[in-house]
PQR file with spaces between the fields and no chain letter, atoms N, CA, C, O and H, PARSE charges and radii, in Angstrom:
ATOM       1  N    UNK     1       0.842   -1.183    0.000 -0.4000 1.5000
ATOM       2  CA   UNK     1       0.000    0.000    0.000 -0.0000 2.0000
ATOM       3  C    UNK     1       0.888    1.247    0.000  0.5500 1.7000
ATOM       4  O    UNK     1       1.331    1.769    1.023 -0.5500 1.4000
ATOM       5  N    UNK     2       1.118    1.704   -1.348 -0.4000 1.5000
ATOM       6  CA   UNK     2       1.918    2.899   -1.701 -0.0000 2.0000
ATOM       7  C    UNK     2       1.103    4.320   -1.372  0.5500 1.7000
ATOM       8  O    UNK     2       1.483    5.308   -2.001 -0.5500 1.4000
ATOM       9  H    UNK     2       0.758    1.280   -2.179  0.4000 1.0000
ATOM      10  N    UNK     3      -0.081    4.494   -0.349 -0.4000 1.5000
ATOM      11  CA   UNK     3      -0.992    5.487   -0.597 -0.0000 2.0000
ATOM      12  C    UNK     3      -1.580    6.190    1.288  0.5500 1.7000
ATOM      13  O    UNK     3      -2.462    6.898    1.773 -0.5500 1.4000
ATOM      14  H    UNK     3      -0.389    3.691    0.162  0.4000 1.0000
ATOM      15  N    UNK     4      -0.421    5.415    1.709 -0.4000 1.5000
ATOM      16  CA   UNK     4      -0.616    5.366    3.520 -0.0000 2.0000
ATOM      17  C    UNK     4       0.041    7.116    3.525  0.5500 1.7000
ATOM      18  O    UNK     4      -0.015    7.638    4.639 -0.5500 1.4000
ATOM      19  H    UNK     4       0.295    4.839    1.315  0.4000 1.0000
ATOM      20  N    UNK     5       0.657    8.041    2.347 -0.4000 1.5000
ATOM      21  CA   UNK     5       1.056    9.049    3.125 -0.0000 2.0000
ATOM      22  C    UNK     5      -0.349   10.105    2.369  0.5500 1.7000
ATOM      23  O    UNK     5      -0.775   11.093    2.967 -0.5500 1.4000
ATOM      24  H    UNK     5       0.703    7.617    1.442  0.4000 1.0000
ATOM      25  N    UNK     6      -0.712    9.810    1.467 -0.4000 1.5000
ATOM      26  CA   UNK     6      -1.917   10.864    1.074 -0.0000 2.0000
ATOM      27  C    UNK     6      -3.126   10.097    1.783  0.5500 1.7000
ATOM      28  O    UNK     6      -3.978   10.251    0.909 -0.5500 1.4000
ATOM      29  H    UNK     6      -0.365    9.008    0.981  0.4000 1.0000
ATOM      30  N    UNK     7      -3.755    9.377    2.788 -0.4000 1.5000
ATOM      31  CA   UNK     7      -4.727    9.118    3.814 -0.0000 2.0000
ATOM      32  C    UNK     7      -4.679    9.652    4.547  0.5500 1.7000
ATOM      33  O    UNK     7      -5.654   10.168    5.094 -0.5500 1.4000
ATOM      34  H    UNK     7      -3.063    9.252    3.498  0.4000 1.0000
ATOM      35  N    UNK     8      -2.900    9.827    5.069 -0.4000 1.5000
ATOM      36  CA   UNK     8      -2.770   10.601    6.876 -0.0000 2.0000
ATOM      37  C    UNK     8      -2.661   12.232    6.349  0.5500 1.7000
ATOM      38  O    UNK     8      -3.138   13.121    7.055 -0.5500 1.4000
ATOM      39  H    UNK     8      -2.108    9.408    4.625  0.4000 1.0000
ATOM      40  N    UNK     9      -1.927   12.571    4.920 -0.4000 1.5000
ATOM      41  CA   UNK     9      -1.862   13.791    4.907 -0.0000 2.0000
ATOM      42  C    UNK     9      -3.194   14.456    4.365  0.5500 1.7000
ATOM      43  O    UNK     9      -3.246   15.682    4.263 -0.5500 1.4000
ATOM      44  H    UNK     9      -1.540   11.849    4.347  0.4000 1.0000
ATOM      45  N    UNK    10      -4.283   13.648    4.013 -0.4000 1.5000
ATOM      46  CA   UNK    10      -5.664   14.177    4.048 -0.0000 2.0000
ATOM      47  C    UNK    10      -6.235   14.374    5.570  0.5500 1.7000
ATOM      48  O    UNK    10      -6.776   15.414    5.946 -0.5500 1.4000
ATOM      49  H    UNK    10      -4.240   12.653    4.096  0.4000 1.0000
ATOM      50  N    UNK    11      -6.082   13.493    6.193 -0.4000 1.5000
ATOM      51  CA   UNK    11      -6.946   13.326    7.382 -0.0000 2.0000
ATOM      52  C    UNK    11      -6.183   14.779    8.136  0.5500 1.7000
ATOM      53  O    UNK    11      -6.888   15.744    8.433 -0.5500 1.4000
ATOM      54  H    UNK    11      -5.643   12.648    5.887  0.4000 1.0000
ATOM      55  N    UNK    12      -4.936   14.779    8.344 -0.4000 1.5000
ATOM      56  CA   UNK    12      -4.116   15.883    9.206 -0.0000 2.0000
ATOM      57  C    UNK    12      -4.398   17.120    8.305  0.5500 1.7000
ATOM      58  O    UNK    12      -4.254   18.062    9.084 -0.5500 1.4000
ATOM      59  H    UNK    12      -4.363   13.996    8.102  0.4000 1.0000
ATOM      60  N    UNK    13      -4.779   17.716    6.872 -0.4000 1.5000
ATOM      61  CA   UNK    13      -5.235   18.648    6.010 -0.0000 2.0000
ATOM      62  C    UNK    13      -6.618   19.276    6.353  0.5500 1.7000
ATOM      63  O    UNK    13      -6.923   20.467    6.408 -0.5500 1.4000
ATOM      64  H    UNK    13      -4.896   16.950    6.240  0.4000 1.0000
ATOM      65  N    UNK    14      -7.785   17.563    6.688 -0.4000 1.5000
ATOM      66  CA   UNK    14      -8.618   18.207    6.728 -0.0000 2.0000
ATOM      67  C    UNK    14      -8.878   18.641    8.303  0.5500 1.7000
ATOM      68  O    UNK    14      -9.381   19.754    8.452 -0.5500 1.4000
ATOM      69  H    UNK    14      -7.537   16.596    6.643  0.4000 1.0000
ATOM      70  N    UNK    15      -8.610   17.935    9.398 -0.4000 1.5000
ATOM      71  CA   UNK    15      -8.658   18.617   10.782 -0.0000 2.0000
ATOM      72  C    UNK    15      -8.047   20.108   10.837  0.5500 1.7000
ATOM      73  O    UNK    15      -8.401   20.911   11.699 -0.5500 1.4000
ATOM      74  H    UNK    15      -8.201   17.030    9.276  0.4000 1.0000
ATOM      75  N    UNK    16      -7.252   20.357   10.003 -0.4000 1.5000
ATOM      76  CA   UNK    16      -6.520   21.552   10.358 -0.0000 2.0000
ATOM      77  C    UNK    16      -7.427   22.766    9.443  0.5500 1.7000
ATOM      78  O    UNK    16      -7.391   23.975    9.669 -0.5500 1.4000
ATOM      79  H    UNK    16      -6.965   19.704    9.302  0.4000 1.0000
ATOM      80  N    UNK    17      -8.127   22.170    8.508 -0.4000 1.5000
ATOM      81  CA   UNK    17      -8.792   23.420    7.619 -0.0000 2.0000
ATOM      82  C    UNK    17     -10.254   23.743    8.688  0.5500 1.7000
ATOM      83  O    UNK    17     -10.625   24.856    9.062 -0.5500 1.4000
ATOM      84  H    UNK    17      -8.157   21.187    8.324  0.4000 1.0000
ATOM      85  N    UNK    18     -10.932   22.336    9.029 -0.4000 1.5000
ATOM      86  CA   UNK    18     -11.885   22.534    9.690 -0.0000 2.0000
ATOM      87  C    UNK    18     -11.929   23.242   10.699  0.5500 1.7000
ATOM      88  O    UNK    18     -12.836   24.049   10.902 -0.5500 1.4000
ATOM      89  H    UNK    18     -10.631   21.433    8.725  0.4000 1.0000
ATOM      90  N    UNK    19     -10.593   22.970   11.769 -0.4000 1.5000
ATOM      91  CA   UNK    19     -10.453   24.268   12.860 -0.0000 2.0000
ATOM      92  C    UNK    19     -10.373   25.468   12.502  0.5500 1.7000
ATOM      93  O    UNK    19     -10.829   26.290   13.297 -0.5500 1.4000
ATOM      94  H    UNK    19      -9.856   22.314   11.604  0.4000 1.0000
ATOM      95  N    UNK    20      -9.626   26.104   10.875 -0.4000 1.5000
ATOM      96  CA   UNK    20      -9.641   27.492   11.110 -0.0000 2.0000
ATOM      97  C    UNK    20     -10.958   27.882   10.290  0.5500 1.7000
ATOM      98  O    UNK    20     -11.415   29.014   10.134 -0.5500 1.4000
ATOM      99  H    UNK    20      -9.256   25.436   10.230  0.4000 1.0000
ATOM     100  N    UNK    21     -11.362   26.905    9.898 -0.4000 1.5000
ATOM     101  CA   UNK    21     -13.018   27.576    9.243 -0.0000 2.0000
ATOM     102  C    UNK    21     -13.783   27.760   10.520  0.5500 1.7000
ATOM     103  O    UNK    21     -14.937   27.915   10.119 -0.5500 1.4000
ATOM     104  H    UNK    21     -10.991   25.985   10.024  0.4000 1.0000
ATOM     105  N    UNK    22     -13.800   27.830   11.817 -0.4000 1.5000
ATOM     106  CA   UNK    22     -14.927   27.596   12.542 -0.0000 2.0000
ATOM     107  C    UNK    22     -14.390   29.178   12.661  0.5500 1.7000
ATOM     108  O    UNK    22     -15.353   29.683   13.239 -0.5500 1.4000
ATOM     109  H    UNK    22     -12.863   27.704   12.142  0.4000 1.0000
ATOM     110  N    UNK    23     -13.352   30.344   12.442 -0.4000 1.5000
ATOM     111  CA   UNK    23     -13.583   31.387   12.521 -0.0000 2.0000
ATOM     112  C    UNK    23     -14.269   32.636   12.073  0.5500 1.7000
ATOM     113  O    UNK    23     -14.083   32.824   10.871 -0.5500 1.4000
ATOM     114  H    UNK    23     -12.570   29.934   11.972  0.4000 1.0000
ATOM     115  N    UNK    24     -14.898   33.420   12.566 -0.4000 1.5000
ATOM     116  CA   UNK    24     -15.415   34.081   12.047 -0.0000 2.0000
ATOM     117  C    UNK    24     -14.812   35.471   12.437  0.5500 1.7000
ATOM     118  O    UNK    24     -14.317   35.865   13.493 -0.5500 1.4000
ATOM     119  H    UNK    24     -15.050   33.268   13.543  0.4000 1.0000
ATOM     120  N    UNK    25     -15.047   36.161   11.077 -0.4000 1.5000
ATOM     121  CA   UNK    25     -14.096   37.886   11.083 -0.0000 2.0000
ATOM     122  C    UNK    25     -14.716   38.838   10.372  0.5500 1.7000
ATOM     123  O    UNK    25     -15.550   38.452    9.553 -0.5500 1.4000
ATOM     124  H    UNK    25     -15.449   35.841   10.219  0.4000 1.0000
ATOM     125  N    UNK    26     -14.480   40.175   10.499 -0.4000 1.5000
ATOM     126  CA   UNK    26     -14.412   41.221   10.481 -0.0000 2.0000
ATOM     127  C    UNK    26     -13.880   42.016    9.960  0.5500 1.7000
ATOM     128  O    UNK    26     -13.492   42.994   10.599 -0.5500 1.4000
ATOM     129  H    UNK    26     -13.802   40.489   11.164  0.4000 1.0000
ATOM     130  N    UNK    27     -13.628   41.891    8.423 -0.4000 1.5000
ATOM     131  CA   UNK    27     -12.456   42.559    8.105 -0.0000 2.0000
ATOM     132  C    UNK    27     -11.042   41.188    8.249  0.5500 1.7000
ATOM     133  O    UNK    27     -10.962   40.052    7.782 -0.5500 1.4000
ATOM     134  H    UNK    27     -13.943   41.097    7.904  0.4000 1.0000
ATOM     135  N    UNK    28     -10.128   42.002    9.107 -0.4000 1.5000
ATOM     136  CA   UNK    28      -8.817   41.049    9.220 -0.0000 2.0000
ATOM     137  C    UNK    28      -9.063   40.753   10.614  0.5500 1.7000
ATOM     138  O    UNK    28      -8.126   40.047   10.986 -0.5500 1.4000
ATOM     139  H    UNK    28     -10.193   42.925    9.486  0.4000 1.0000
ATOM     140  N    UNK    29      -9.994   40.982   11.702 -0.4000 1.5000
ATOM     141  CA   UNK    29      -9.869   40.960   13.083 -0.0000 2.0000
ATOM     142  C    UNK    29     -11.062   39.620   13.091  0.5500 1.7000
ATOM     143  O    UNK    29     -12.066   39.460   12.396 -0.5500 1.4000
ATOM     144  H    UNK    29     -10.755   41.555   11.400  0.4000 1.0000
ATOM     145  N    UNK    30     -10.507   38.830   14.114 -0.4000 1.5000
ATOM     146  CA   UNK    30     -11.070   37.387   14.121 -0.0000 2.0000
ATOM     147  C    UNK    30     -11.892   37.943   15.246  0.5500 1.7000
ATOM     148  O    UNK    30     -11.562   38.946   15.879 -0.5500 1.4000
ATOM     149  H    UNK    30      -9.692   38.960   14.679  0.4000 1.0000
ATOM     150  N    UNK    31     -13.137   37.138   15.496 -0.4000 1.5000
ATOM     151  CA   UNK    31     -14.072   37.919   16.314 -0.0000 2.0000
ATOM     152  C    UNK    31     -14.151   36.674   17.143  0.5500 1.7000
ATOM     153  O    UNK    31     -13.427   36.642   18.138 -0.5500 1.4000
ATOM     154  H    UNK    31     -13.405   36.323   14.983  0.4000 1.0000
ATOM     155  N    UNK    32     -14.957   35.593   16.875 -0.4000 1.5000
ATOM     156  CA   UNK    32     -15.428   34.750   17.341 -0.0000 2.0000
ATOM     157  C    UNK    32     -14.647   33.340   16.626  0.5500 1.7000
ATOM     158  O    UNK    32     -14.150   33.398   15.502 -0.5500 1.4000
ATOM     159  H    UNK    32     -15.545   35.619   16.067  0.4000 1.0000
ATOM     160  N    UNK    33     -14.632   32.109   17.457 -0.4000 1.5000
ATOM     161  CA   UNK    33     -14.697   30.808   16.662 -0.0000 2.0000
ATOM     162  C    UNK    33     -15.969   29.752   17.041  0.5500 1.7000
ATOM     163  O    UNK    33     -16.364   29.170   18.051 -0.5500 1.4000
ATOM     164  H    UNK    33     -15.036   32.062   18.371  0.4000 1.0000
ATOM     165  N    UNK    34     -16.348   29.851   15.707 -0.4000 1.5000
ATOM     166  CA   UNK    34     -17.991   28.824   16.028 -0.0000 2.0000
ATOM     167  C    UNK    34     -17.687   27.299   15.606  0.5500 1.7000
ATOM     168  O    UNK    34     -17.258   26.947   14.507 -0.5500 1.4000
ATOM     169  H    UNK    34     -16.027   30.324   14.886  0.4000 1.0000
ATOM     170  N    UNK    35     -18.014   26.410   16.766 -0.4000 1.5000
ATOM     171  CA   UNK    35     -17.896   25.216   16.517 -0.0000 2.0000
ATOM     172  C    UNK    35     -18.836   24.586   15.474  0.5500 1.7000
ATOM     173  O    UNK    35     -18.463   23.608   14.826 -0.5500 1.4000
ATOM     174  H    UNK    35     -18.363   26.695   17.659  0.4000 1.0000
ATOM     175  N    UNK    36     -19.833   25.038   15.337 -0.4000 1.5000
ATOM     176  CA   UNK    36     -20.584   24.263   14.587 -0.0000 2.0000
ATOM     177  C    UNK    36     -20.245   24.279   13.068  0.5500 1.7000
ATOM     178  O    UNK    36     -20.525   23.361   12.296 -0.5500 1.4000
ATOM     179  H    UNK    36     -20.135   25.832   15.864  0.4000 1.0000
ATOM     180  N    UNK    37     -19.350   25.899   12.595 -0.4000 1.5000
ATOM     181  CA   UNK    37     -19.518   26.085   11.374 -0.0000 2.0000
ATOM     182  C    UNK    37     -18.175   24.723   10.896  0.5500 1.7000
ATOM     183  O    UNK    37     -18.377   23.939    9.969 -0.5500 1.4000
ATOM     184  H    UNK    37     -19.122   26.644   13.222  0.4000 1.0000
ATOM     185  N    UNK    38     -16.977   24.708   11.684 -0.4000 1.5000
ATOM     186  CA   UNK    38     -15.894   23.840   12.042 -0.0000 2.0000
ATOM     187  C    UNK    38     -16.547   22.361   11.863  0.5500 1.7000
ATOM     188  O    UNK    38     -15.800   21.531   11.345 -0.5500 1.4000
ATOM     189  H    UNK    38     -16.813   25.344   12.438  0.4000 1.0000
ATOM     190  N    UNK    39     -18.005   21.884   12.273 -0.4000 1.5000
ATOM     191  CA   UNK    39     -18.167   20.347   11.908 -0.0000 2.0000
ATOM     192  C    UNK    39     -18.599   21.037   10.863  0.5500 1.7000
ATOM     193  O    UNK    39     -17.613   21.323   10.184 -0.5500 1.4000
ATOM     194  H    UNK    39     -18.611   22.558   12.693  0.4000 1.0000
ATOM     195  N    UNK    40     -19.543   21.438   10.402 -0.4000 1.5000
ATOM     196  CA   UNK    40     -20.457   21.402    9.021 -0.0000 2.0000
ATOM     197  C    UNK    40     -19.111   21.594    7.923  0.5500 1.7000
ATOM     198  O    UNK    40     -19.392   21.333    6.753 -0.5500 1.4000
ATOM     199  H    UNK    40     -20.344   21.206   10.954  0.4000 1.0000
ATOM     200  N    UNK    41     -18.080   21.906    8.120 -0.4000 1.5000
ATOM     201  CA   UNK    41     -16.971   22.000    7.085 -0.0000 2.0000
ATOM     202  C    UNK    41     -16.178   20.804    7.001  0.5500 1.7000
ATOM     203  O    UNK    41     -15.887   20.353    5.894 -0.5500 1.4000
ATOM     204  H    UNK    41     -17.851   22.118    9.070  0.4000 1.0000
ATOM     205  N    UNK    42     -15.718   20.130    8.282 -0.4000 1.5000
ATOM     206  CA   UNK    42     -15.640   18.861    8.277 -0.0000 2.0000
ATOM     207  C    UNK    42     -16.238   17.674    7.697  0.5500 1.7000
ATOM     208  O    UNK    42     -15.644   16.873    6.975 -0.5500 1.4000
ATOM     209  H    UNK    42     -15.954   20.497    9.182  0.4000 1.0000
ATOM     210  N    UNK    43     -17.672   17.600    8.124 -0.4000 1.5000
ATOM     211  CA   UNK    43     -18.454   17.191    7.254 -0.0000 2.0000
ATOM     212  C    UNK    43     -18.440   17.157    5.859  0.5500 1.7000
ATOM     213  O    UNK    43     -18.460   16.093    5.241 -0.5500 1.4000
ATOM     214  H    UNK    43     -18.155   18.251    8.710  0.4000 1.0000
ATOM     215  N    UNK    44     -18.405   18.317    5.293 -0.4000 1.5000
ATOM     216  CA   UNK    44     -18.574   18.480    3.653 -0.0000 2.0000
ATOM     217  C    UNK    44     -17.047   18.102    3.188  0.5500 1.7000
ATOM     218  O    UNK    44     -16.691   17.333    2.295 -0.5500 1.4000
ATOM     219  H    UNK    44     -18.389   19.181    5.796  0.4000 1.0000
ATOM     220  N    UNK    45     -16.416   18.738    3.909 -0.4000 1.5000
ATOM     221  CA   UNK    45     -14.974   17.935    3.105 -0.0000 2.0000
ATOM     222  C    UNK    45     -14.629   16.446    3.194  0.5500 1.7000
ATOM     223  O    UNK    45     -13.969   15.958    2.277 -0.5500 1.4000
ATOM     224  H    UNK    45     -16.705   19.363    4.635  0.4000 1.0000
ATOM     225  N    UNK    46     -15.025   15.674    4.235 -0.4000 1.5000
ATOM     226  CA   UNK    46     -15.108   14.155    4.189 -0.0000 2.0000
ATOM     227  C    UNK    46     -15.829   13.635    2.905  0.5500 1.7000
ATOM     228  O    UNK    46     -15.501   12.776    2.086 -0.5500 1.4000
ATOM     229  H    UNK    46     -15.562   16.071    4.980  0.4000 1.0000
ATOM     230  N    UNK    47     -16.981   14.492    3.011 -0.4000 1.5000
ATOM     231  CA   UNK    47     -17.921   13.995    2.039 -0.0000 2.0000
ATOM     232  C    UNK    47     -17.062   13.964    0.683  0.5500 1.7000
ATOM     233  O    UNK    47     -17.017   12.899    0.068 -0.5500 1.4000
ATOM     234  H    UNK    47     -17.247   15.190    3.676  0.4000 1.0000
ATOM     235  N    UNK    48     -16.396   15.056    0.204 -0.4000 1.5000
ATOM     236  CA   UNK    48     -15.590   15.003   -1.051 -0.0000 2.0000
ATOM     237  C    UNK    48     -14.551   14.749   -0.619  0.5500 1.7000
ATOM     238  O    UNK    48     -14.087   15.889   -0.648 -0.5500 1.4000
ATOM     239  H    UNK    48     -16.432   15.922    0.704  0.4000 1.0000
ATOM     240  N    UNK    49     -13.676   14.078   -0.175 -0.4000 1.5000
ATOM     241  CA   UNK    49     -12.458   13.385   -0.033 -0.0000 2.0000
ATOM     242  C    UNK    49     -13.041   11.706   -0.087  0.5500 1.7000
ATOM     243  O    UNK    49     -12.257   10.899   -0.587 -0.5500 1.4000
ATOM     244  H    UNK    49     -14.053   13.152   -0.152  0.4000 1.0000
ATOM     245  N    UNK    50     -14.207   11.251    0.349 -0.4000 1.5000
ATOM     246  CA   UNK    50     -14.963   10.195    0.449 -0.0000 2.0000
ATOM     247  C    UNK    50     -15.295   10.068   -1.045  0.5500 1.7000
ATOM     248  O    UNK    50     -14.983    8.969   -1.504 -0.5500 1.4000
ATOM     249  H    UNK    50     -14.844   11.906    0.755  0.4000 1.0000
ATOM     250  N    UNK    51     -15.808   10.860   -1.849 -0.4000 1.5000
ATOM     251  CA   UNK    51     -16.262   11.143   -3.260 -0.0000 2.0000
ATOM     252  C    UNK    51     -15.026   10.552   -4.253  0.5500 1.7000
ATOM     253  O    UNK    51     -15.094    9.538   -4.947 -0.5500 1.4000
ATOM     254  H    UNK    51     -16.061   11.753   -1.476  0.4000 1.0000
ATOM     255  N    UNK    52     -14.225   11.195   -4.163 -0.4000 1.5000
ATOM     256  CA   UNK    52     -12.552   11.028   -4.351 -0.0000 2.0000
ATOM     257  C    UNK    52     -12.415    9.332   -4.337  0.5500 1.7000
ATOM     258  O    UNK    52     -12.317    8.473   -5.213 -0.5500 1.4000
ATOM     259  H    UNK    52     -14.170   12.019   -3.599  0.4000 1.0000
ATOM     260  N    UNK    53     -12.449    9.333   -3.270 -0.4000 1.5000
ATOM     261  CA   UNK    53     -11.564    8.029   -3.087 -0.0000 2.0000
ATOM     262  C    UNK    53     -12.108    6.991   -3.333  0.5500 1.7000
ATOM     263  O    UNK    53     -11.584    5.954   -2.928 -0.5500 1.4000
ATOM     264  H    UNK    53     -12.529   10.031   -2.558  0.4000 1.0000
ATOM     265  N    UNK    54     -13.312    6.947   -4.063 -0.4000 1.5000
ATOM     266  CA   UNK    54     -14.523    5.865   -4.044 -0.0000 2.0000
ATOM     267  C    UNK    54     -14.215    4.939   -5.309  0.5500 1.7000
ATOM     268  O    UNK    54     -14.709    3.813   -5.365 -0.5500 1.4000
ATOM     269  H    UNK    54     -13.738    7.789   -4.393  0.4000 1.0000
ATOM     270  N    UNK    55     -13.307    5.478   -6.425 -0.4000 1.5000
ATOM     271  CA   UNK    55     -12.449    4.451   -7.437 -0.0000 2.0000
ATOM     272  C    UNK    55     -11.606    3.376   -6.615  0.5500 1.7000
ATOM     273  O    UNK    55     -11.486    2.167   -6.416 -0.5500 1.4000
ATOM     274  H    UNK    55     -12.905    6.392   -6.380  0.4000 1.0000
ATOM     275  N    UNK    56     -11.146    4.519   -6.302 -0.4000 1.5000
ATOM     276  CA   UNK    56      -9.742    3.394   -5.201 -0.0000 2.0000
ATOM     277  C    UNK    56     -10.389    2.052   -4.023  0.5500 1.7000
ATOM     278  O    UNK    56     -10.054    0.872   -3.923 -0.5500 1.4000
ATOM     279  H    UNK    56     -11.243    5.501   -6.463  0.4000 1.0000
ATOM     280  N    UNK    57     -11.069    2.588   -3.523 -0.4000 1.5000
ATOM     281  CA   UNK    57     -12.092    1.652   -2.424 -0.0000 2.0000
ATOM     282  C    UNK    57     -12.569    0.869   -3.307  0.5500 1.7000
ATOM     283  O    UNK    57     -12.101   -0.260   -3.160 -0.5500 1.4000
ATOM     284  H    UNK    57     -11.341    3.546   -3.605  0.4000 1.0000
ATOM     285  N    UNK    58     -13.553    0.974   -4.475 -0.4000 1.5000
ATOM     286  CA   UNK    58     -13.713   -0.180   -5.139 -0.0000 2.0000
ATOM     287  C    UNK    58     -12.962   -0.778   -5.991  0.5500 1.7000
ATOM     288  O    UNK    58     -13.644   -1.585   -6.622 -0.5500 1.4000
ATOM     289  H    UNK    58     -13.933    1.891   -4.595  0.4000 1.0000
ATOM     290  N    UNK    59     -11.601   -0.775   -6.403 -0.4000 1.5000
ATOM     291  CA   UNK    59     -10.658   -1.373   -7.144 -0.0000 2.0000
ATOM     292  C    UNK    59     -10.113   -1.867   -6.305  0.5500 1.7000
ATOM     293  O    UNK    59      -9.691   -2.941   -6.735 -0.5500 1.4000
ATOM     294  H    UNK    59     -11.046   -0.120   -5.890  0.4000 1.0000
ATOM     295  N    UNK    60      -9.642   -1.627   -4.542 -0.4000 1.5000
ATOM     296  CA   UNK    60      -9.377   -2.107   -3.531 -0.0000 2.0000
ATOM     297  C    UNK    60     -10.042   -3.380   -3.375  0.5500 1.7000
ATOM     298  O    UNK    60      -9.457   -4.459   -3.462 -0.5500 1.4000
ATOM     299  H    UNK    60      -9.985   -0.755   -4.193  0.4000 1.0000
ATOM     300  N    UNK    61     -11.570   -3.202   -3.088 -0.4000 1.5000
ATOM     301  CA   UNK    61     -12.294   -4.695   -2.812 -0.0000 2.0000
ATOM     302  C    UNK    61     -12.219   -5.503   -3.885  0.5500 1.7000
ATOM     303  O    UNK    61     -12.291   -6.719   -3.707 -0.5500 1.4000
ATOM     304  H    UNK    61     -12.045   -2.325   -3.017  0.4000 1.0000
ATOM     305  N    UNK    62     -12.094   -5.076   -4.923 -0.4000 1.5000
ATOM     306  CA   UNK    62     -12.376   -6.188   -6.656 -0.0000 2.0000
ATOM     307  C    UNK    62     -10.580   -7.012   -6.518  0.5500 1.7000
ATOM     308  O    UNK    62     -10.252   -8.193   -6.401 -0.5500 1.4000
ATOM     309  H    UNK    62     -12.036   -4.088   -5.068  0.4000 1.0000
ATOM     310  N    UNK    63     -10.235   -6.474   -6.554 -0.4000 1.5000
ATOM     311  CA   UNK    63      -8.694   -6.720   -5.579 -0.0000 2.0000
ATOM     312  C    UNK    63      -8.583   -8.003   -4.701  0.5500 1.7000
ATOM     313  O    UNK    63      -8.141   -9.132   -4.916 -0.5500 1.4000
ATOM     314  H    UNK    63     -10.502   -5.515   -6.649  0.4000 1.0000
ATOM     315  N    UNK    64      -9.245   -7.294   -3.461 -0.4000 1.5000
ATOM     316  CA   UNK    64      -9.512   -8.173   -2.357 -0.0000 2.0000
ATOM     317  C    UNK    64     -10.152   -9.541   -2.247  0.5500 1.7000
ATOM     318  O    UNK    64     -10.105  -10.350   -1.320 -0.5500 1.4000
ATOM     319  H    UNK    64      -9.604   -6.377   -3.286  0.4000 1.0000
ATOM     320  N    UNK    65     -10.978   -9.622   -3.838 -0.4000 1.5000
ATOM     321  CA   UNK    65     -12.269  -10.277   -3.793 -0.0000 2.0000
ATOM     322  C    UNK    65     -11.391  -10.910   -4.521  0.5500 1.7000
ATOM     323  O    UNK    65     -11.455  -12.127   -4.349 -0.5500 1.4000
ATOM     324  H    UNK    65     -11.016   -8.965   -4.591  0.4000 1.0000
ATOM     325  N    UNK    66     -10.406  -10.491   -5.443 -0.4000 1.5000
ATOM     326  CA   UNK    66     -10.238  -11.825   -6.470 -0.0000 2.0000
ATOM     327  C    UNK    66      -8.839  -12.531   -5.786  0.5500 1.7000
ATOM     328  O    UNK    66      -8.620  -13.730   -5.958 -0.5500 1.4000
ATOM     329  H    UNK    66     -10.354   -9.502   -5.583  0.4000 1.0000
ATOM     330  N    UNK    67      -8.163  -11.895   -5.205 -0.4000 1.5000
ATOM     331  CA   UNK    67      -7.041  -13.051   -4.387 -0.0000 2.0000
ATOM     332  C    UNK    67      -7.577  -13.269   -3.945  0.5500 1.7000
ATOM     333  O    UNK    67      -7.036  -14.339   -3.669 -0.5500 1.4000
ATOM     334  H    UNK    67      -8.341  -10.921   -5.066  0.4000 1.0000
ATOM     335  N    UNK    68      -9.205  -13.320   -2.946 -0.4000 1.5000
ATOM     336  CA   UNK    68      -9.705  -14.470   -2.072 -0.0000 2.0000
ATOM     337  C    UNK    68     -10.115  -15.815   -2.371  0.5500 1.7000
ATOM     338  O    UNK    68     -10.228  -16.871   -1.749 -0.5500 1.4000
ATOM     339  H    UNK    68      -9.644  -12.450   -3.171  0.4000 1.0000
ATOM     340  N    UNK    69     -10.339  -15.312   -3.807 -0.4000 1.5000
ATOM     341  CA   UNK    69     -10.851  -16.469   -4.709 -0.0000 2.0000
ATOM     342  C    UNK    69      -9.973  -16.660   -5.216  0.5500 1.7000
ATOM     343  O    UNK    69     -10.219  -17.866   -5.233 -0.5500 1.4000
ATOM     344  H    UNK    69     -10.247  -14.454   -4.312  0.4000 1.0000
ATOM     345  N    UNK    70      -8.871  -16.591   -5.813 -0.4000 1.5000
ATOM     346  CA   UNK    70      -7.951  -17.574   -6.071 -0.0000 2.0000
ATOM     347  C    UNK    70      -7.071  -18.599   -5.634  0.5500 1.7000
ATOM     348  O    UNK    70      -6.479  -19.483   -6.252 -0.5500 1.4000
ATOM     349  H    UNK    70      -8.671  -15.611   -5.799  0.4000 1.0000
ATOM     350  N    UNK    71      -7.142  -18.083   -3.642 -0.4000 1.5000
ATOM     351  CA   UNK    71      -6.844  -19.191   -2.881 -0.0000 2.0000
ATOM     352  C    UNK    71      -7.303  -20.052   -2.882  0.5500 1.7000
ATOM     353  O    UNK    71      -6.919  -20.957   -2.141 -0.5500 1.4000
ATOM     354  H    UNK    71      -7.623  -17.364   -3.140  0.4000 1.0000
């Protein structure tokens, strides 16, 4: 599995975008940080990183499925 450093450097990409989206500003002056806006961005970016990766996951199992059956 040649693909273990773009999983962790998605997962560590998207925690770090989701924390600074939960800010909210003013111009250049940060006012507040809202947790909720921080999941709902989380959320949507899983969703398209999940979107993404959905070739790979199923060429993964067709994979999986046919060395099982060839044992």
């Amino acid at each position: 599995m040649s693909n273990y450093f773009w999983k962790s450097a998605t997962l560590i990409l998207l925690a770090i975008m989701s924390f600074f989206a939960g800010f909210t500003a003013k111009g250049i002056d940060f006012t507040c940080w809202t947790p909720m806006l921080s999941v709902k961005f989380a959320l949507v970016c899983s969703l398209v990183v999940l979107l993404v990766q959905v070739p790979s996951i199923i060429s993964a199992f067709i994979d999986y499925r046919r060395a099982k059956n060839e044992r």
